[in-house]
C-alpha positions, 0 to 999 in steps of 0.5 A: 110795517104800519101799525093798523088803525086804533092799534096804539089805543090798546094800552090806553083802553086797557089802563082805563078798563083797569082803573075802572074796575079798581073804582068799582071795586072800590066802590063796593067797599072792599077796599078801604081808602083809609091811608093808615089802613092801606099802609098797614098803620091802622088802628087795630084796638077794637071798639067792642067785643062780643064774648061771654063772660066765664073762668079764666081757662088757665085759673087766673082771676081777678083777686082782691090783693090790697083793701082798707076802708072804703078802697081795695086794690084788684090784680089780673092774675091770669095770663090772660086780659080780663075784659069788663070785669063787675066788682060789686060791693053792698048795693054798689057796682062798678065796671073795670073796663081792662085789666091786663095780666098782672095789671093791678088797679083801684077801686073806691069800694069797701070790700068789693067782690070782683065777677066774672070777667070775659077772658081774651088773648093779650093779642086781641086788645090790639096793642091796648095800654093801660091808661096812666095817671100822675097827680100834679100841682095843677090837678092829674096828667094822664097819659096814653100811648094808644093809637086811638082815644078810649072811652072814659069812665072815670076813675078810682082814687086811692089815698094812703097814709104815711106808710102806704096803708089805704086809708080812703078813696073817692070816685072821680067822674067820667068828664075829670078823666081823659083817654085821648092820645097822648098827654093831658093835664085837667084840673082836680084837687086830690090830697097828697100821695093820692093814687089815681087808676084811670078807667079807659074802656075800649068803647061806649059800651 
């Protein structure tokens, strides 16, 4: 039996009709052509979060666990991430944008009073690293294993005697800091046996 006329169109009329439809679809912005975000690769560290600062529910907080002159040294005791945690001093302020649970990390202020953080399951930083810095001959190494670069804000550096007592510290601007993945190296001059505690935030904010 002979096939009616346009029957063997069908399947193409439906393959067209289906194409159709995913590109409208498409086109509404329900689906991202995104290749790491359709292979599931996407970067999930988040640009910004929007939650209200307060106590840390489990009784953690950020503590001042090392001072000396001018620096301190600040611990995340907390199981939890604590988020753009203010750490004043006198008329000064500055913003640690991460500390992780446990994390430790400088900061070039003379007997700081750290403020109330926001507090966020590790799980919703997105897989979030610490920043790390090694001073070299030529300047600081950083390096990042984050999936996307963070936004600098410079960093503290902290410089110790010969028996690892805080004798000093200095700020280090934004552009001397980077947050892109993987490694870089930028030229700066530090002393011998200085500590540097990179300030990578999330976002600009």
């Amino acid at each position: 039996m002979r096939p009616r006329l346009g029957q063997d169109r069908v399947p193409a009329v439906l393959a067209a009709v289906v194409v159709l439809g995913l590109l409208a679809f498409l086109g509404r912005g329900k689906v991202s052509l995104d290749t790491n975000e359709l292979l599931g690769t996407g970067c999930a560290i988040p640009s910004r979060i929007t939650a209200v600062p307060g106590a840390a529910p489990d009784g953690g907080t950020v503590r001042v666990a090392e001072q000396g002159p001018g620096a301190a040294v600040l611990e995340n005791t907390s199981t939890l991430a604590a988020y753009r945690i203010p750490v004043t001093s006198g008329s000064r302020t500055v913003e640690v944008p991460v500390l992780l649970p446990g994390q430790r990390t400088g900061v070039a202020l003379d007997r700081p009073a750290p403020g109330p953080a926001t507090w966020l399951a590790p799980e919703a930083l997105g897989g979030f690293t610490p920043v790390t810095a090694t001073v070299v001959p030529s300047g600081v190494r950083y390096h990042s294993a984050n999936c996307r670069a963070l936004t600098s804000h410079g960093a503290a550096v902290l410089h110790r005697d010969a028996g690892g007592r805080i004798v000093g510290a200095e700020q280090l601007p934004a552009a001397s800091v980077s947050c892109a993945v993987g490694e870089k190296e930028l030229p700066v001059t530090l002393a011998p046996g200085s500590e540097v505690h990179p300030y990578c935030a999330l976002g600009p904010e």
